[in-house]
C-alpha positions as CSV (number, residue, x, y, z in Angstrom):
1,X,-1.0,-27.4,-9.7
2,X,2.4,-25.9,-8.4
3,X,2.3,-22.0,-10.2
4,X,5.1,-20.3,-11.6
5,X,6.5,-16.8,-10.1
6,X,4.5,-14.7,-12.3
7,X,1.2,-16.5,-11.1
8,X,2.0,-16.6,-7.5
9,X,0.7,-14.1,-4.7
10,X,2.3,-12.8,-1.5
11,X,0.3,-12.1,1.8
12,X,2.4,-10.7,4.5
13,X,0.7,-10.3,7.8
14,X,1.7,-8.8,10.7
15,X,-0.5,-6.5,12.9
16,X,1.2,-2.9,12.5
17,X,-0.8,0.0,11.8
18,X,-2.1,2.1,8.8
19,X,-3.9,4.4,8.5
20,X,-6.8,5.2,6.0
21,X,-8.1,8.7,4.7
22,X,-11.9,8.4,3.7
23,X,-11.4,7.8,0.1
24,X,-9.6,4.9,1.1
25,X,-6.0,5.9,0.4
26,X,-3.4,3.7,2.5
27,X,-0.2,6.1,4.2
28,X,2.3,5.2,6.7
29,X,5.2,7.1,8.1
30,X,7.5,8.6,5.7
31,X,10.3,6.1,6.2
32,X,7.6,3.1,6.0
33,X,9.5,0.1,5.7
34,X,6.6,-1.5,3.7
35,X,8.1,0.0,0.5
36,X,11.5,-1.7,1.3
37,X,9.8,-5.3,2.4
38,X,7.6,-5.5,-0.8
39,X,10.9,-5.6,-3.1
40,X,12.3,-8.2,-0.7
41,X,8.8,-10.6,-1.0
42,X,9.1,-10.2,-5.1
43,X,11.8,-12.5,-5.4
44,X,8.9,-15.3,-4.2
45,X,5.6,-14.0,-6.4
46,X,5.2,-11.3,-8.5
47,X,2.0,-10.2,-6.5
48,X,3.1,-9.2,-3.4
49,X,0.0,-7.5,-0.5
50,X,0.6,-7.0,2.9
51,X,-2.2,-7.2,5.3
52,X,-2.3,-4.9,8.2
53,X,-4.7,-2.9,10.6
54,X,-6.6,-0.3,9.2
55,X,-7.0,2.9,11.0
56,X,-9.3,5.9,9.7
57,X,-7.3,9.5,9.5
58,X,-8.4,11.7,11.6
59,X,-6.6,14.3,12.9
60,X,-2.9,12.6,12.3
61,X,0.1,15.0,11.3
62,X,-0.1,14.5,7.4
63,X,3.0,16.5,6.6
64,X,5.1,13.5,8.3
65,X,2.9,10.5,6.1
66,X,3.5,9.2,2.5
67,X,0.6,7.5,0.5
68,X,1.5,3.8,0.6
69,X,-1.0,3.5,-2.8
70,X,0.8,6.2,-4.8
71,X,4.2,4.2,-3.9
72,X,2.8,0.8,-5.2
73,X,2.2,-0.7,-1.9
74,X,-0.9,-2.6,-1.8
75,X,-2.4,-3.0,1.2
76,X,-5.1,-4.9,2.7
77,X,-6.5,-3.4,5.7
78,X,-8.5,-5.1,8.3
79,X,-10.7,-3.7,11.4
80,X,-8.9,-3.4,14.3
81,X,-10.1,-5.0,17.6
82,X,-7.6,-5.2,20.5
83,X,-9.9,-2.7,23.1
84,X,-12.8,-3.1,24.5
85,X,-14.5,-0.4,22.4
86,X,-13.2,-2.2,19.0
87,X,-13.8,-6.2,20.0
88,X,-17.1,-6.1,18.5
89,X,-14.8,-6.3,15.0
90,X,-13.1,-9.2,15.8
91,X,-15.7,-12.0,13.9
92,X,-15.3,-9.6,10.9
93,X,-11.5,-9.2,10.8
94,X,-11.1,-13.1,11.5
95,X,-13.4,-13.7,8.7
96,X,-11.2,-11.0,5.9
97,X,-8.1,-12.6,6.9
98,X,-9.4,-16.3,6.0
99,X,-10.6,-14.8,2.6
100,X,-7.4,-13.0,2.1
101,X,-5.4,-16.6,3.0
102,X,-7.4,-18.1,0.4
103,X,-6.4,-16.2,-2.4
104,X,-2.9,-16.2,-2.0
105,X,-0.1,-18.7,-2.7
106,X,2.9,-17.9,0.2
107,X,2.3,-16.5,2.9
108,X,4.9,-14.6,5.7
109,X,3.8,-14.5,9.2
110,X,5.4,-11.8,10.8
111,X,5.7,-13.4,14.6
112,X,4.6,-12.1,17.5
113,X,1.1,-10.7,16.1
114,X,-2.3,-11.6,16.4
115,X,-3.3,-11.1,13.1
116,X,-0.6,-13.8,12.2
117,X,-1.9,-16.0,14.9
118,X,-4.8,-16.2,12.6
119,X,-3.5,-16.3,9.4
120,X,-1.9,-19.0,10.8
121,X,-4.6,-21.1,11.3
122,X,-6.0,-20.1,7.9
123,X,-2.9,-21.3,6.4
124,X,-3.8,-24.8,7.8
125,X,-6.9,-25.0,7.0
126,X,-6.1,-23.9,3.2
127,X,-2.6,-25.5,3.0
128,X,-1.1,-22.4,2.2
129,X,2.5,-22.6,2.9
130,X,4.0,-20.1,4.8
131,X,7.3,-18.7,7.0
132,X,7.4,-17.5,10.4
133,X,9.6,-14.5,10.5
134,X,10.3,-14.6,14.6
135,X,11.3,-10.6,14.9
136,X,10.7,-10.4,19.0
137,X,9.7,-12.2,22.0
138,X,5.6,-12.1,23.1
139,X,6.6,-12.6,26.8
140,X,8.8,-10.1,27.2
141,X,6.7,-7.5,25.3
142,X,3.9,-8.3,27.3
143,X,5.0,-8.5,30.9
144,X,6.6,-4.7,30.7
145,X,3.9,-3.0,28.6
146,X,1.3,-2.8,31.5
147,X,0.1,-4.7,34.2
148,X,-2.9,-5.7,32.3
149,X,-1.1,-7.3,29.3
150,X,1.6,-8.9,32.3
151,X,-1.8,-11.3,33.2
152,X,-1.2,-12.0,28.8
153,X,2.2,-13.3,28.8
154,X,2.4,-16.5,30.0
155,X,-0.1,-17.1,27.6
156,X,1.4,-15.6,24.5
157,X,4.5,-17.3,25.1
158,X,3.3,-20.4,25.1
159,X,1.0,-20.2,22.0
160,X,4.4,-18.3,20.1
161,X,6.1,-21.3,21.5
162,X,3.6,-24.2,19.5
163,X,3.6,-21.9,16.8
164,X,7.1,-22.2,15.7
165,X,7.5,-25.3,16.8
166,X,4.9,-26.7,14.3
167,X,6.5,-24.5,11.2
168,X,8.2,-26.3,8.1
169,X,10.1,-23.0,7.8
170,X,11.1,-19.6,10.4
171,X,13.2,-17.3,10.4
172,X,14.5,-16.1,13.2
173,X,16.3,-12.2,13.2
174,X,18.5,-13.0,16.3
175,X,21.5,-15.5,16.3
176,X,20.7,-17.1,19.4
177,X,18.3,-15.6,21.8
178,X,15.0,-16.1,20.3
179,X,16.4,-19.6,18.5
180,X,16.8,-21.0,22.7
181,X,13.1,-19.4,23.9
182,X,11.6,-20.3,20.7
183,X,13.1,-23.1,19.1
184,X,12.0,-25.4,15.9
185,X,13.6,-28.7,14.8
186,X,12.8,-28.4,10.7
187,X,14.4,-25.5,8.4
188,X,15.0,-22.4,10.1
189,X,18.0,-19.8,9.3
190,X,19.1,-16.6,11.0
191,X,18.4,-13.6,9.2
192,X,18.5,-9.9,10.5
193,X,15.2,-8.4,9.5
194,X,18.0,-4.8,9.7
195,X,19.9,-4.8,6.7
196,X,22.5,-1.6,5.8
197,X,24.3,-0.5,2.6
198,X,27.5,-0.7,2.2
199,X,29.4,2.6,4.1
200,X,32.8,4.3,3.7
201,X,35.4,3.3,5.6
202,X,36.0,7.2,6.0
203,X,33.4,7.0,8.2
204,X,35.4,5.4,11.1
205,X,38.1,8.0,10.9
206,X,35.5,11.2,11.3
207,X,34.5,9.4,14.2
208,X,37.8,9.3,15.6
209,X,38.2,13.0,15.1
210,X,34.6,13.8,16.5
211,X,36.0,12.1,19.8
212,X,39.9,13.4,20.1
213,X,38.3,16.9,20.7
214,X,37.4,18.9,23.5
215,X,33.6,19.2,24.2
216,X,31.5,21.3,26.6
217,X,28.7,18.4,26.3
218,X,28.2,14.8,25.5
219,X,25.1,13.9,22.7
220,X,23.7,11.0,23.3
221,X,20.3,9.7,21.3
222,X,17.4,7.5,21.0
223,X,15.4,6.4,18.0
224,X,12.5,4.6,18.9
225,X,8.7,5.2,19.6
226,X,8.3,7.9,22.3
227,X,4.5,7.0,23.4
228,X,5.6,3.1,24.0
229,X,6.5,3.2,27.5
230,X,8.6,0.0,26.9
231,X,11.3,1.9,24.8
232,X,12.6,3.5,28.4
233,X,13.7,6.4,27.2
234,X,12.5,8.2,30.4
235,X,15.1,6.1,32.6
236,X,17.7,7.8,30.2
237,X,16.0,11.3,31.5
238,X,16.7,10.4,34.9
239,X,20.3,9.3,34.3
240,X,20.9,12.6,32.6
241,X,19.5,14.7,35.2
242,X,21.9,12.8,38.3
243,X,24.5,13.2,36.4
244,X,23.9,17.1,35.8
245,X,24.1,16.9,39.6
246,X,27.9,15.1,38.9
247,X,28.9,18.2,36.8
248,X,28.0,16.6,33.9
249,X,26.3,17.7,30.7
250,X,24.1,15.4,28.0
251,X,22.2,16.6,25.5
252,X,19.4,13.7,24.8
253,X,18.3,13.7,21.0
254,X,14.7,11.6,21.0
255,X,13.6,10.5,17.5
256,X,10.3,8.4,16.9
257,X,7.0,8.7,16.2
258,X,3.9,9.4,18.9
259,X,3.2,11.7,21.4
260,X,6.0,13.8,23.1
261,X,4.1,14.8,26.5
262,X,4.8,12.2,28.6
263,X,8.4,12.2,28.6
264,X,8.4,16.1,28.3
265,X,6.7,15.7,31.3
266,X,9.3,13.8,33.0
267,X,12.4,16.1,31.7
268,X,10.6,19.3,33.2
269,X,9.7,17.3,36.2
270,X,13.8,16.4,36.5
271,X,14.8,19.8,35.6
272,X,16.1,19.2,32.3
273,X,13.5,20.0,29.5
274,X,16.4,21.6,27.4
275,X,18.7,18.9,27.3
276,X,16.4,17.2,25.7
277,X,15.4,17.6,22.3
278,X,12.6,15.7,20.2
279,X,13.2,14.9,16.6
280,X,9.7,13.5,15.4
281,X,9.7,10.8,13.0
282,X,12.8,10.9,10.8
283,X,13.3,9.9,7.3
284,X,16.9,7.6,5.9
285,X,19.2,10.8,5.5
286,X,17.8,12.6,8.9
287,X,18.6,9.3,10.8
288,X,22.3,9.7,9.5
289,X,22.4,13.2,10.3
290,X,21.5,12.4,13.9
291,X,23.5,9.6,14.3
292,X,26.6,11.3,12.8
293,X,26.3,14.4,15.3
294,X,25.7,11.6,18.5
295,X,28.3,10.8,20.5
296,X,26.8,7.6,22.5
297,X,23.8,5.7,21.1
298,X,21.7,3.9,24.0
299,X,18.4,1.8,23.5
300,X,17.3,1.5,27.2
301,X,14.5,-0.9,26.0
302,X,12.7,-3.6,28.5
303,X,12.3,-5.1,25.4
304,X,13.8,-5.6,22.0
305,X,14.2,-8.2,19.4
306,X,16.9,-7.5,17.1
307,X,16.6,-3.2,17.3
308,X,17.0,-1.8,13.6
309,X,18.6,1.5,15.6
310,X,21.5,0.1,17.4
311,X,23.0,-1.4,14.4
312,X,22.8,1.8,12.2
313,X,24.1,3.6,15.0
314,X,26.8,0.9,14.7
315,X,27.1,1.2,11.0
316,X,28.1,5.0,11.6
317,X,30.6,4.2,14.5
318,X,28.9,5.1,17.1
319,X,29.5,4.4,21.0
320,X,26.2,2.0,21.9
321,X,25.1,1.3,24.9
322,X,22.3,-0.4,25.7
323,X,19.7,-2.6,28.3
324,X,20.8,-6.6,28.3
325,X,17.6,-8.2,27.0
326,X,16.8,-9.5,23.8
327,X,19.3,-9.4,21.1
328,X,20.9,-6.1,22.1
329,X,23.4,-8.2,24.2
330,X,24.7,-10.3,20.9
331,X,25.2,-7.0,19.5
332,X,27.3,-5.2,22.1
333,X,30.3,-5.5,24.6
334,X,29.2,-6.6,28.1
335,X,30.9,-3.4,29.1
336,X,28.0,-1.7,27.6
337,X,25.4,-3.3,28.9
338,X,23.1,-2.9,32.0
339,X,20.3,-4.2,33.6
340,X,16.9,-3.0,32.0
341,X,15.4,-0.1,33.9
342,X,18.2,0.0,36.1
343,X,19.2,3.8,36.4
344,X,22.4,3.5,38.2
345,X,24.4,0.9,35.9
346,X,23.4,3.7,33.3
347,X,25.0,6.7,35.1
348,X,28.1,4.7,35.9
349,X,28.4,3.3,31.8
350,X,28.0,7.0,31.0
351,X,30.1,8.1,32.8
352,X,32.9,5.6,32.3
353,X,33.0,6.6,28.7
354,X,33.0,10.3,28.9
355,X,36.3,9.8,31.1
356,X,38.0,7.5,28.8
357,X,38.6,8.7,24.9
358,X,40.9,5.6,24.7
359,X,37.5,3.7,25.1
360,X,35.3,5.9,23.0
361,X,37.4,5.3,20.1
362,X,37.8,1.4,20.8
363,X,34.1,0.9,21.2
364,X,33.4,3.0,18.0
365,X,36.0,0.7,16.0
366,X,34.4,-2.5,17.8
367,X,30.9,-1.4,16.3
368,X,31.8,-0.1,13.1
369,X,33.4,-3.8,12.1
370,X,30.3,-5.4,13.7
371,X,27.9,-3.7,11.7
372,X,29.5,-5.1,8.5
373,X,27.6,-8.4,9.1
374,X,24.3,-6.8,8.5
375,X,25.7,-5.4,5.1
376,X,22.8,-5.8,2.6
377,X,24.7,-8.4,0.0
378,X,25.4,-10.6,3.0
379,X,22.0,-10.8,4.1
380,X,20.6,-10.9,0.8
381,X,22.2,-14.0,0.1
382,X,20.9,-15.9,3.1
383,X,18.0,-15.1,2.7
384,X,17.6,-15.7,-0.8
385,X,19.5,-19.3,-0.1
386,X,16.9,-19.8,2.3
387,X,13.7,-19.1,-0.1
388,X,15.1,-21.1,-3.5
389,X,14.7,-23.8,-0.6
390,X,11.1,-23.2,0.3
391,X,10.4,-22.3,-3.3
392,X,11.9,-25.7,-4.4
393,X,9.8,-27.9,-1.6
394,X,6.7,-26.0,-2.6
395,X,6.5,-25.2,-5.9
């Protein structure tokens, strides 16, 4: 019997992290975007849970995490089991996935994940409908994480590849990229999983001012995960420090969560440790404040899907600058592009722009305008469009 919206139930999966006191209470970072997604899922049940990896508290920085239960977010955490000391909980966590898959009505597969691999096939077996949101790409992820996962990718890519092929209904969060790797024939739509409010056009012209005066330094900054060796923002360290050698001076502003030590590591081991400053994990109005005091945004990822940080830098008129893989390159001017991992091509794009204001202010005006297409009401009504459609063939 089809079930009304008030009757139906919403699993997301995707295989993030949570963490879990000993009384059971569920946190997350203090910026979760949990809190954010389960509004968007209400619009297709009025019971919305996300299923996620559990992971016990133990000695984690609570003054930087928010209970997940005390803001409404139910969660249903599952062992995890992706090292060698946790595979023994595989059968277990297979097994509270299926029963989760049975009781709900809808389910969103948050794509590349494990966890959604096999919600997947619980789906199937239950015919439980469900959406592939496509937010990266497996291959890519896998064959610069380690060597070790590089032996995974081929792999990966191939089983992502069935995967979406097979769905009634995906979503991809790039225009094109992902669409040509991973493509499906049926109902898909483009949706950025980044969405922005609505910001002053004021915002352009403070911009404008920050850049038409002198400075004895250049800020540049990074938000993304500092222990994910993927993220690059130690070839950023080595740009900075060569260029110190030129005569000139960056400060580097690092925000994300994990630990610092490796990449202090590498800015003492270049000579640089107090140009560059860590942040920690930021919250909405911190993020602005960093972005509104940086001169040139780069995301020197080896990987990316659609990266949530170079469009708010965007949104706030920032410079960006960033590695040509995933969907950064829809996002920004070839001129500000280079090579993953490719130290030089950074120097020189640094460089070019501290010499040229003219082409500060142009890229900051070129970004600004951009960043209007991920304006929440735009997205909003996509994606709804997109869900009265699934609703409508399923219910």
């Amino acid at each position: 019997m089809k079930k009304e919206w008030k009757d139906r139930n919403v699993l997301y999966v995707k295989g993030d992290k949570r963490f879990l006191s000993h009384e059971g209470e569920i946190y997350g970072y203090e910026n979760d975007f949990l809190i954010s997604l389960k509004d968007r899922y209400l619009y297709l049940g009025a019971n919305v849970k996300f299923l996620q990896f559990g992971i016990i508290l133990d000695e984690l920085d609570m003054s930087k995490l928010i209970s997940l239960t005390e803001n409404g977010v139910e969660v249903i955490p599952v062992k995890y089991y992706l090292t060698p000391q946790t595979f023994k909980n595989k059968k277990v966590t297979k097994k509270n996935i299926f029963e989760a898959v049975l009781k709900c009505d809808i389910l969103i597969l948050r794509m590349p994940s494990l966890l959604s691999y096999i919600a997947r096939e619980a789906a199937i077996k239950y015919g439980k409908p469900y959406i592939i949101e496509l937010i990266g790409c497996p291959l890519e992820t896998l064959w610069t994480y380690s060597a070790k996962t590089k032996l995974l990718a081929p792999y990966s890519f191939f089983k992502c590849k069935k995967f979406v092929e097979k769905a009634e209904y995906v979503i991809y969060v790039s225009s094109e990229f992902l669409q040509k790797r991973y493509p499906n024939s049926k109902k898909t739509c483009s949706i950025s999983n980044v969405i922005i409010q609505t910001v002053s056009e004021d915002i352009i012209q403070k911009r404008i001012n920050r850049f038409s005066k002198e400075k004895d330094k250049i800020t540049i900054s990074t938000m993304a995960a500092v222990d994910v060796l993927y993220k690059g923002q130690h070839f950023v360290i080595e740009a900075i420090a060569k260029l110190k050698n030129k005569g000139y001076t960056f400060e580097y502003h690092i925000a994300g969560q994990g630990n610092q030590d490796r990449l202090i590591r590498i800015a003492e081991h270049f000579g640089i440790a107090d140009q560059v400053i860590f942040e920690g994990t930021l919250g909405t109005e911190q993020v602005y404040e960093l972005l509104d005091n940086t001169d040139i945004y780069i995301q020197p990822s080896l990987t990316e899907g659609l990266p949530r940080a170079v469009v708010e830098a965007m949104s706030r008129g920032c410079v960006c600058v960033g590695s040509n893989i995933g969907s950064i390159q829809e996002l920004l001017d070839e001129i500000c592009l280079f090579k993953s991992g490719n130290v030089n091509q950074i120097i020189r794009i640094l460089e070019k722009f501290v010499k040229d204001k003219n082409l500060l202010i142009q890229q900051s005006k070129i970004n600004f305008t951009k960043a209007k297409n991920f304006h929440k009401e735009l997205i909003d009504k996509k994606r709804i469009k997109f869900y009265d459609e699934f609703i409508s063939d399923n219910f």
